[in-house]
GUNUZA-157489 format. One line per field, with one value per residue: residue number from 1; residue in three letters; x, y, z of N, C-alpha, C, O in turn. Coordinates in Angstrom, 1 decimal, m for minus. Example, Ala and Ser with C-alpha at 12.3 -4.5 7.8 and 13.67 -1.06 7.14 Angstrom:
% GUNUZA-157489
num	c(1 2)
residu	c(ala ser)
nx	c(13.2 12.8)
ny	c(m5.7 m2.2)
nz	c(7.8 7.1)
cax	c(12.3 13.7)
cay	c(m4.5 m1.1)
caz	c(7.8 7.1)
cx	c(13.2 12.9)
cy	c(m3.3 0.0)
cz	c(7.8 7.9)
ox	c(14.2 13.4)
oy	c(m3.3 1.1)
oz	c(8.5 8.0)
% end
This chain:
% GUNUZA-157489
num	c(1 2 3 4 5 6 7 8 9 10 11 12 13 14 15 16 17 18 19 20 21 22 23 24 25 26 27 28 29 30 31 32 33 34 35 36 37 38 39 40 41 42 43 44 45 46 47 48 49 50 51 52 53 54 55 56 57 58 59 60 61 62 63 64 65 66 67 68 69 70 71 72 73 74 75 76 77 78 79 80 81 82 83 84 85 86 87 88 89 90 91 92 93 94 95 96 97 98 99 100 101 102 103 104 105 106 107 108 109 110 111 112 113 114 115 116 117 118 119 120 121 122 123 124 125 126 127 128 129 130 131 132 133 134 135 136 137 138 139 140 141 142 143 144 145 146 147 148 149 150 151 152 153 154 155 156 157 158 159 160 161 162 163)
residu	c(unk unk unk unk unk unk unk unk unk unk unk unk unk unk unk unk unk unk unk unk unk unk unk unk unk unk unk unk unk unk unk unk unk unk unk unk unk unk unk unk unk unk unk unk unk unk unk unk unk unk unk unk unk unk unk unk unk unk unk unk unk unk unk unk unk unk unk unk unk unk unk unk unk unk unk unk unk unk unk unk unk unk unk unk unk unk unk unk unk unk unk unk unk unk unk unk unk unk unk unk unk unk unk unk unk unk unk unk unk unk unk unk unk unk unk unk unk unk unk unk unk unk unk unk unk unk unk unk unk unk unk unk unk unk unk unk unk unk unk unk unk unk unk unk unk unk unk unk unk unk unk unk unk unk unk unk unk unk unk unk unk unk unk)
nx	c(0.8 0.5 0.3 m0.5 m0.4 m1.4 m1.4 m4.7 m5.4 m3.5 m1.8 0.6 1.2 m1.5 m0.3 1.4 0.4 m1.2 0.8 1.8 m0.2 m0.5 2.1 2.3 2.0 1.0 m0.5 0.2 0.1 m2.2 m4.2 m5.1 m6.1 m4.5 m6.7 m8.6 m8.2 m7.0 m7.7 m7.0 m4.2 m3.4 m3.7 m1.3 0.9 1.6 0.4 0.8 1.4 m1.4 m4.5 m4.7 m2.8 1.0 2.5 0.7 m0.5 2.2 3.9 4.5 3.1 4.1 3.0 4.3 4.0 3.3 5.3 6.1 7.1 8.0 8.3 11.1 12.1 9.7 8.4 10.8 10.6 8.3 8.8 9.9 8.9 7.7 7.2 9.9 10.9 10.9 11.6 13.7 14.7 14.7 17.1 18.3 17.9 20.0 21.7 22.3 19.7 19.1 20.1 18.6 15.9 15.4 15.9 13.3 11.6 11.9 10.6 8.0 7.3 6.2 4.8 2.2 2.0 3.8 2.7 0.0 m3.3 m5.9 m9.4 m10.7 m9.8 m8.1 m10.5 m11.7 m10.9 m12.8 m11.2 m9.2 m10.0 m10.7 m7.7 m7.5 m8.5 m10.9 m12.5 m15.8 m16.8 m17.7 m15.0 m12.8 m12.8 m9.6 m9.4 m11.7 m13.5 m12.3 m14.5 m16.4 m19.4 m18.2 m19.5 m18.6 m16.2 m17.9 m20.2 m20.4 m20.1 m22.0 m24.8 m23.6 m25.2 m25.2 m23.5)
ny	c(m1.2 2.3 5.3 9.0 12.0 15.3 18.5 20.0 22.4 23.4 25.0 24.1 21.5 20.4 20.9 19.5 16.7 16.6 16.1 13.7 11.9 12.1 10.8 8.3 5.7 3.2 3.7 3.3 5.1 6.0 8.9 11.4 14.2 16.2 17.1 15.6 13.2 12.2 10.3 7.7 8.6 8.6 5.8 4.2 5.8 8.6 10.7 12.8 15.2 15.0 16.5 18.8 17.2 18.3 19.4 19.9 19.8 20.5 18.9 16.8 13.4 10.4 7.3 4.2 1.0 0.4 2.1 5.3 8.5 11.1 15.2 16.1 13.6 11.9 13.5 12.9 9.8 9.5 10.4 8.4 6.5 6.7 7.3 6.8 10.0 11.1 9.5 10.0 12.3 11.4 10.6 12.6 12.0 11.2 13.4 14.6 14.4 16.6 18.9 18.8 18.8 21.1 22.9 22.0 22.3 25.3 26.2 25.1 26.4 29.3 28.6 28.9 31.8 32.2 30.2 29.9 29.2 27.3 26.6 25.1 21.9 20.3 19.4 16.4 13.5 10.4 8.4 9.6 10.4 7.8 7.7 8.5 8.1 8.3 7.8 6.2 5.4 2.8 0.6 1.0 m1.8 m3.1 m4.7 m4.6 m6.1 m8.6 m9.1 m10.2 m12.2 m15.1 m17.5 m20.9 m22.5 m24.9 m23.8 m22.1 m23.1 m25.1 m23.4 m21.9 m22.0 m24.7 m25.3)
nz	c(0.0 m0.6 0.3 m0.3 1.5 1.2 1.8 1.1 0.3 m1.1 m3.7 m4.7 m3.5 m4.8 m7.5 m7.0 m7.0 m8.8 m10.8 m9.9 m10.6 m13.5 m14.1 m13.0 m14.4 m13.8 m11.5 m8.7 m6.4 m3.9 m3.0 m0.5 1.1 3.8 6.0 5.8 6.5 9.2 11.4 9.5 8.9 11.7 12.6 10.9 12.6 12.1 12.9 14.4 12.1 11.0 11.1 13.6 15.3 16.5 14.3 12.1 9.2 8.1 6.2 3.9 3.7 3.3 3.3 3.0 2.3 5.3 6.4 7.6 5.4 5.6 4.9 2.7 2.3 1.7 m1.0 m2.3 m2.2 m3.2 m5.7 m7.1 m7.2 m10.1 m13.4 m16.0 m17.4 m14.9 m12.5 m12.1 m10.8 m8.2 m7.3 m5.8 m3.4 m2.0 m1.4 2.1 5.0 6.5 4.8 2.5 4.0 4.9 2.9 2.0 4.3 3.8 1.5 2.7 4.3 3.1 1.1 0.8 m0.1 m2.1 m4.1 m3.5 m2.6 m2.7 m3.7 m5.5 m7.2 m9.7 m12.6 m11.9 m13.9 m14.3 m13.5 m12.7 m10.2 m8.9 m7.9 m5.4 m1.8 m0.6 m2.3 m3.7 m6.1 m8.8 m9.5 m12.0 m14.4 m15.9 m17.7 m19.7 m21.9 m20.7 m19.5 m20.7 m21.9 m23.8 m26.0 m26.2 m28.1 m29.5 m29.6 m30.9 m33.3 m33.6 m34.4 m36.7 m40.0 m42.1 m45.1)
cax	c(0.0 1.1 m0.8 0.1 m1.3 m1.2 m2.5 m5.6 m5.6 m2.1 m1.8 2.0 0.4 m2.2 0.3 2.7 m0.6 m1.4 2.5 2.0 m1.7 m0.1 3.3 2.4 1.0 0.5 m1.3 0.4 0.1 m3.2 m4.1 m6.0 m6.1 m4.3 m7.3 m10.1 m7.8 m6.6 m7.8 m6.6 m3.2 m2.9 m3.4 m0.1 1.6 1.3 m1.2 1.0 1.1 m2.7 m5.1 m5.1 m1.0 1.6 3.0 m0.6 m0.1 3.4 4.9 3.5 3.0 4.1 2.9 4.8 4.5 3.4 6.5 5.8 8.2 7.8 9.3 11.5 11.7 8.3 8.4 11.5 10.4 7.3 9.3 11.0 7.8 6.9 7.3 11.0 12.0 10.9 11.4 15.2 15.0 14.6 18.8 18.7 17.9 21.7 21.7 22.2 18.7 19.3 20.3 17.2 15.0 16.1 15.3 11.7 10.9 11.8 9.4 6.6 6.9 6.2 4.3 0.6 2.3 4.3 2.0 m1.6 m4.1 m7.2 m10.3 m11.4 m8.8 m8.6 m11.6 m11.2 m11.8 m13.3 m9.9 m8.4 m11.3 m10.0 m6.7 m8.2 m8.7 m12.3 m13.3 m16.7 m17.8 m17.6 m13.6 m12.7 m12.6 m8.8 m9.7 m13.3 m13.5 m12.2 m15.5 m17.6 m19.1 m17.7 m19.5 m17.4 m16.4 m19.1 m22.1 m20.1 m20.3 m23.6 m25.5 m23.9 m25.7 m24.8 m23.3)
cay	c(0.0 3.3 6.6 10.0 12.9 16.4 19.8 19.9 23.8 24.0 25.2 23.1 20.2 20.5 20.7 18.0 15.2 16.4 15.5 12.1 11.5 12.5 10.0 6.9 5.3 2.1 4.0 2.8 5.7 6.2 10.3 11.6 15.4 15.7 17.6 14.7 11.7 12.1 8.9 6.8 9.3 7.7 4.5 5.0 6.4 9.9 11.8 14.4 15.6 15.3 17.9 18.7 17.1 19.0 19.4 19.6 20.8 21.2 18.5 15.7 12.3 9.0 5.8 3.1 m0.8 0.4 3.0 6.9 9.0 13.2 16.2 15.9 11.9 11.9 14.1 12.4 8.5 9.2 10.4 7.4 5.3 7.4 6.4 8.0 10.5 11.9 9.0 9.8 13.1 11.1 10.8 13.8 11.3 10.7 14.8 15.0 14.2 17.9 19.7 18.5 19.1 22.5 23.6 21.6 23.6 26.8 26.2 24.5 27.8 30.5 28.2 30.0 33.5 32.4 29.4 30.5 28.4 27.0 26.1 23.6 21.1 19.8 18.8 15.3 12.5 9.1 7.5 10.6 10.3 6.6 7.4 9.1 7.0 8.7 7.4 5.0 4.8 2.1 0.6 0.9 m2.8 m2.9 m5.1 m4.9 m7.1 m9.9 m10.3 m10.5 m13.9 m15.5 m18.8 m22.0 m23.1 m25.9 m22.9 m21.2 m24.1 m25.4 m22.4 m21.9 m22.4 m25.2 m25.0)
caz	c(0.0 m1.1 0.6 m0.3 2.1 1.1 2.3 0.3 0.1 m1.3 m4.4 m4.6 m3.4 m6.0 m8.5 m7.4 m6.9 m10.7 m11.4 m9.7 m11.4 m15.1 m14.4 m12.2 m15.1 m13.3 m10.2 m7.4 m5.4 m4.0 m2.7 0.3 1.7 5.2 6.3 5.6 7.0 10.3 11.9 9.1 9.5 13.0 12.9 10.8 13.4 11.6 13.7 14.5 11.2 11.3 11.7 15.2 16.0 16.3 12.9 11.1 8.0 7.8 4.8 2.9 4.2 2.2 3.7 2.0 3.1 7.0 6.9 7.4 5.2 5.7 4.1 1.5 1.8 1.2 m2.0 m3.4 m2.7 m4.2 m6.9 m7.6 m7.8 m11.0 m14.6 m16.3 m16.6 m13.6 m11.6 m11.4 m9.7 m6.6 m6.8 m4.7 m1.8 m1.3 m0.3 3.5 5.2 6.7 3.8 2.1 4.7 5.4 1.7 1.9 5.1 3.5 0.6 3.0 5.2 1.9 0.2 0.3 m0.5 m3.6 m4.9 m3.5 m2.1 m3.6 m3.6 m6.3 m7.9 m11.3 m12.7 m11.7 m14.6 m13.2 m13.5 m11.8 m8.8 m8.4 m7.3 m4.0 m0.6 m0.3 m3.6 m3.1 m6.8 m9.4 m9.8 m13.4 m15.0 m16.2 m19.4 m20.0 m22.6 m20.2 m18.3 m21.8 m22.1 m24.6 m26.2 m26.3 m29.9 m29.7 m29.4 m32.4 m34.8 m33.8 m34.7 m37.9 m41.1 m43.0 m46.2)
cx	c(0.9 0.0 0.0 m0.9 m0.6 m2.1 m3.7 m5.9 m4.3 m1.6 m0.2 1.9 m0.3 m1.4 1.3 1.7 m0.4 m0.3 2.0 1.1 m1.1 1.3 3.5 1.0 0.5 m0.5 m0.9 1.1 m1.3 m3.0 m4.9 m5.3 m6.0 m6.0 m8.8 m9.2 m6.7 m6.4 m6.8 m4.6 m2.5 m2.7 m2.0 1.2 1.9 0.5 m0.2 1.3 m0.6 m3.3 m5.2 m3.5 m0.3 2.4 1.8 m0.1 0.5 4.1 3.5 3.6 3.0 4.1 3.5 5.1 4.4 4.2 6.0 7.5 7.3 9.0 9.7 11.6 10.5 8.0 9.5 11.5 8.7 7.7 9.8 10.3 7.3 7.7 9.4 10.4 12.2 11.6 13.1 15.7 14.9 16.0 19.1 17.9 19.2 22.2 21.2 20.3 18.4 19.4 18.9 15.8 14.9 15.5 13.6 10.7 10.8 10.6 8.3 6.3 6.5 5.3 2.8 1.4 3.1 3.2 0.5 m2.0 m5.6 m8.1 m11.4 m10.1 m9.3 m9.1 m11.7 m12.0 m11.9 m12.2 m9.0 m9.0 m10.7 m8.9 m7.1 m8.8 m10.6 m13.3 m14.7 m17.5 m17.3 m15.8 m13.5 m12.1 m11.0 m8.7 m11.2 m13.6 m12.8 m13.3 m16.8 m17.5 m19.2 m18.3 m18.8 m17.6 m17.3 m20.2 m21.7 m20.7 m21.8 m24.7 m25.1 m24.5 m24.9 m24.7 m23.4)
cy	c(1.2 4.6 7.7 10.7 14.3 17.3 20.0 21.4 24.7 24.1 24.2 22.5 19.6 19.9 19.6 16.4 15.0 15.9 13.9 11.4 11.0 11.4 8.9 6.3 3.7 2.2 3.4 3.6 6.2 7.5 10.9 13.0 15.1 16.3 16.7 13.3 11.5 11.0 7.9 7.3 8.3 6.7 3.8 5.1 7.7 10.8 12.8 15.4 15.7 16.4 17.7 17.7 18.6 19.6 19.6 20.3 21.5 20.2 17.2 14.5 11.2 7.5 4.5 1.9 m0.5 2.0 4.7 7.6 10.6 13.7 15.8 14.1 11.5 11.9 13.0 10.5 8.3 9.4 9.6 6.3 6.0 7.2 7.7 9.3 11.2 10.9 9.4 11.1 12.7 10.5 11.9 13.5 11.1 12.2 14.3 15.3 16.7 18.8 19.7 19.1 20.7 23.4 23.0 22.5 24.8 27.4 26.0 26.0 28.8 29.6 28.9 30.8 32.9 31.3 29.8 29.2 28.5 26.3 25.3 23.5 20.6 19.2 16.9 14.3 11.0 8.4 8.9 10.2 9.3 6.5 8.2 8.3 7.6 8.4 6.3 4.9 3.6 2.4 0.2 m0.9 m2.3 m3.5 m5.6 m5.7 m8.6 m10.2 m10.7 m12.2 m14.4 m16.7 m19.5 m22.4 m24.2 m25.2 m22.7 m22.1 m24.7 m24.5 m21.6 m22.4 m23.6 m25.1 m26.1)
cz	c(0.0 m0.8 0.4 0.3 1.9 1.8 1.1 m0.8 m1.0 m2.8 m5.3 m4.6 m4.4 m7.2 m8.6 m7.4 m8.5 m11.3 m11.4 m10.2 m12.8 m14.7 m13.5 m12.8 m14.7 m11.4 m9.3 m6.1 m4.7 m2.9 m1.4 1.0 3.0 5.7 6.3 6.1 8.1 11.0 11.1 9.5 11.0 13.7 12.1 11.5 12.4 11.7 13.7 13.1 10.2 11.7 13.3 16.2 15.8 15.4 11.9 10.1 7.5 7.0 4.5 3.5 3.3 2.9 3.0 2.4 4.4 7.2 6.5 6.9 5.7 4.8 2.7 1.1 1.2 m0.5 m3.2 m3.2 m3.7 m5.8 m7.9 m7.7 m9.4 m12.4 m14.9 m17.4 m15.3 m12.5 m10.9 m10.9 m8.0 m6.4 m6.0 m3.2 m0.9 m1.0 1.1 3.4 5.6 5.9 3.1 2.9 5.1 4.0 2.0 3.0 4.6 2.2 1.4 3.4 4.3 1.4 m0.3 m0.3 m1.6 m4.6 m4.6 m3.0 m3.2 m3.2 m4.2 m6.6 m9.4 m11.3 m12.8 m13.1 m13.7 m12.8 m12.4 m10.0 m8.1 m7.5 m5.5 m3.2 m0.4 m1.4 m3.8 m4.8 m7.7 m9.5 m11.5 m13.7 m16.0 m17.7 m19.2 m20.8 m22.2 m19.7 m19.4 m21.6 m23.5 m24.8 m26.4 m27.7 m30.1 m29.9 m30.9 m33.9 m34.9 m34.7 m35.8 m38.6 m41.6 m44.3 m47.1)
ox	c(1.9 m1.0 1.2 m2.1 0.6 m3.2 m3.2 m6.3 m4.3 m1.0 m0.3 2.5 0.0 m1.5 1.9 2.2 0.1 m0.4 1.9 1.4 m1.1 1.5 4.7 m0.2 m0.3 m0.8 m1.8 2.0 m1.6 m2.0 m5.9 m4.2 m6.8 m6.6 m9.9 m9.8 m5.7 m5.3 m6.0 m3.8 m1.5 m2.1 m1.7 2.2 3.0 0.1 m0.5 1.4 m0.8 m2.8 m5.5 m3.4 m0.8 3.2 2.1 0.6 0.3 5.3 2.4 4.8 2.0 5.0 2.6 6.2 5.2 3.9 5.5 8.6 6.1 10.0 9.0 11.3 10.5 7.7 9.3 12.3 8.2 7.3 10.0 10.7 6.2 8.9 9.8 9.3 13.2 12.3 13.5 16.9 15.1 16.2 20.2 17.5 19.4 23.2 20.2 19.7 17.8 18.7 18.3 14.9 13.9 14.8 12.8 9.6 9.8 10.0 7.3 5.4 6.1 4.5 2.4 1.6 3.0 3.1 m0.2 m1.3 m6.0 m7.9 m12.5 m9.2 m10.4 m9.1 m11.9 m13.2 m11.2 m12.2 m8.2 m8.4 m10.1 m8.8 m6.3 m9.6 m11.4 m14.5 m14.2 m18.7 m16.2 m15.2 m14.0 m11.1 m11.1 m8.1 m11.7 m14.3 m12.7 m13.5 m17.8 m16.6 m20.0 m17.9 m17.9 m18.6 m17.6 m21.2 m22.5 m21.4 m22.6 m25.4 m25.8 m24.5 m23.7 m25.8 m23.2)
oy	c(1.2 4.8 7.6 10.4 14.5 17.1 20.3 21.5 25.8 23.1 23.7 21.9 18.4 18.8 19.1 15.2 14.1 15.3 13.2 10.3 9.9 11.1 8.6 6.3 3.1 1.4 2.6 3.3 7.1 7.5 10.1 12.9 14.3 15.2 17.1 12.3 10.7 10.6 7.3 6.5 7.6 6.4 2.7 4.5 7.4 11.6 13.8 16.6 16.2 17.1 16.7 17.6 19.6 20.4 19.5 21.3 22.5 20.5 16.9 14.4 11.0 6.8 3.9 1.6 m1.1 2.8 5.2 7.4 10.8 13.2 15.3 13.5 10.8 11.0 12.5 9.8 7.4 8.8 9.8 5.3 5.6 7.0 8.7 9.2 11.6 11.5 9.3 11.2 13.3 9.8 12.0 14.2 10.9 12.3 13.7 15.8 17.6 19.7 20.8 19.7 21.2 24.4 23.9 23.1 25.5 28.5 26.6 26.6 29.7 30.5 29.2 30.4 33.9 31.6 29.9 28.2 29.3 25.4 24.9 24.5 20.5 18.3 16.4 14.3 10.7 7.7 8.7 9.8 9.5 5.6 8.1 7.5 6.7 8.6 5.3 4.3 3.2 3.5 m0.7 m1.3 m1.3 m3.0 m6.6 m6.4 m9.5 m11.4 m11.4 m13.1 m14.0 m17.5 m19.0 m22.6 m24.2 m25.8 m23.0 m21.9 m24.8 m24.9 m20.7 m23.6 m23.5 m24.9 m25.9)
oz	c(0.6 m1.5 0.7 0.0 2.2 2.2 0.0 m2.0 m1.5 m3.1 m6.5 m5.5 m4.8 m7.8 m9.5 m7.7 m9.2 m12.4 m12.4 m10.4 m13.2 m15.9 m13.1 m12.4 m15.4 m10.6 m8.9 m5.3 m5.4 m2.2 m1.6 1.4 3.6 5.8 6.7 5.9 8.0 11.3 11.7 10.1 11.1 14.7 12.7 11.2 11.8 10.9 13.0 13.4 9.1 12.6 14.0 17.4 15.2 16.0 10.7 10.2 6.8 7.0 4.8 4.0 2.6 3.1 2.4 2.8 5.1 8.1 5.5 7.4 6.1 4.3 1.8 0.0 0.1 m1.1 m4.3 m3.8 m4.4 m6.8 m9.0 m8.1 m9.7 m12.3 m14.4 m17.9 m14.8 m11.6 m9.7 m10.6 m7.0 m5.3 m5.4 m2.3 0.3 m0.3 1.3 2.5 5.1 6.2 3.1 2.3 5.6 4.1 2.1 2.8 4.9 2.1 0.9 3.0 5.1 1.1 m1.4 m1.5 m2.4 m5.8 m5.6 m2.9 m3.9 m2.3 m3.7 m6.6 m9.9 m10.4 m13.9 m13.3 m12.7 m11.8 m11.5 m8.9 m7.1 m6.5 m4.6 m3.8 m0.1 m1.4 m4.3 m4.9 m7.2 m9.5 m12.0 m13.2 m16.8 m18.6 m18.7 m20.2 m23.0 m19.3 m19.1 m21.3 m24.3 m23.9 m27.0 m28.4 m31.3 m30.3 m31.8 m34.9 m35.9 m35.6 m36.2 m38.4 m41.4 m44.9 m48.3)
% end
């Protein structure tokens, strides 16, 4: 299992989901706004970056296999699930955890005032909708033409004409 949690509001956020939507063309990151998934957040062990911890709404949260990444680990192992050529910006994991982190705070801290905040996200298509933990409609059939029923070559021949 693969959770990504972002600030919902965050115009940066926004734009880095739509990154990972548009180049994790096998979807194996699934999406959920820190701000609507607290509980699940904590059972995790990632409440405090939960609404209402003490960190709320200060970096991105990457659940991966059980394991909580934050900050910039977060950003650059999700990176590195994502098709090429992006995937290989997440070589700037072998930067000092500190150095990294240190720029990731300085962006989280500015981030309204140079990126803006929002209030609707892209117009989600049904395949987009999917990759979201709050998602409860129909799951897209991955080959639809596998659940057709198919007659067995004995219906076929029977029920042709003879010549």
């Amino acid at each position: 299992m693969r959770y990504f949690f972002f600030d919902g509001v965050c115009n940066l956020c926004d734009g880095f989901i739509n990154l990972v939507a548009d180049y994790d063309s096998q979807a194996k990151v699934k999406f959920g706004a820190i701000q609507r998934h607290s509980e699940l957040m904590q059972s995790y062990g990632a409440g405090r970056y939960a609404i209402g911890g003490e960190e709320e709404l200060s970096t991105l949260v990457l659940i991966l296999d059980g394991q909580v990444f934050v900050r910039s680990e977060a950003a650059l192992r999700t990176m590195a699930l994502l098709d090429s050529p992006l995937k290989y910006l997440s070589v700037f994991i072998c930067l000092p955890r500190p150095i990294r982190d240190l720029g990731y705070k300085l962006v989280a801290k500015y981030r309204y005032s140079i990126f803006g905040q929002t209030e609707t996200c892209r117009p989600p298509t049904p395949k987009f909708q999917q990759r979201f933990l709050d998602y409860t409609g129909p799951q897209d059939d991955p080959l639809p033409w596998a659940s057709a029923q198919i007659p067995p070559s004995s219906a076929l021949s029977s029920s042709s004409p003879s010549l």
